[in-house]
N, C-alpha and C positions, 0 to 999 in steps of 0.2 A: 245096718246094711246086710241085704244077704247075697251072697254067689250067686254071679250069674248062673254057675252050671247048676247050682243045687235049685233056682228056677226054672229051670230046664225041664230038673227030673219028677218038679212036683203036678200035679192037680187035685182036682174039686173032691174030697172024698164022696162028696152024693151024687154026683151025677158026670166025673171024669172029665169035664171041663178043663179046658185052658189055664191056666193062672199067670197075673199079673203081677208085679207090683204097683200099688196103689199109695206113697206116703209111708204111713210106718202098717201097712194091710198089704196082702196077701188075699187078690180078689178073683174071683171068677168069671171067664168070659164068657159062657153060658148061662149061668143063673144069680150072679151079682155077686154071691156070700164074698162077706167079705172076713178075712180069717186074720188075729191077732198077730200081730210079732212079739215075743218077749223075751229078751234080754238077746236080740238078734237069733231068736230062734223061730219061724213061725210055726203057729199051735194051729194046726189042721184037724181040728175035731169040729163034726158038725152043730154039738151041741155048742160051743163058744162061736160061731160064727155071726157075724149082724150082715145087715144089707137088705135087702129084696131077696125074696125065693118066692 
């Protein structure tokens, strides 16, 4: 689970987008990416992202 607040202060590194929670992802309201959690941390690099772009 991550903090509300620390989803708050994040977005989309490629395009500054919104982010969600999605399940155990970390997704974009703009252009989908959907970005990993790992060990409750999400990993916000565009090269590890899945989804649509």
């Amino acid at each position: 689970m991550i903090d509300p607040e620390l989803l708050d202060l994040l977005v989309c590194p490629v395009d500054h987008g919104d982010v969600g929670l999605d399940a155990d992802r970390v997704v974009c309201a703009e252009c989908g990416r959907a970005y990993p959690i790992v060990d409750g941390i999400p990993v916000m690099l565009a090269e590890r992202a899945g989804g649509s772009v």
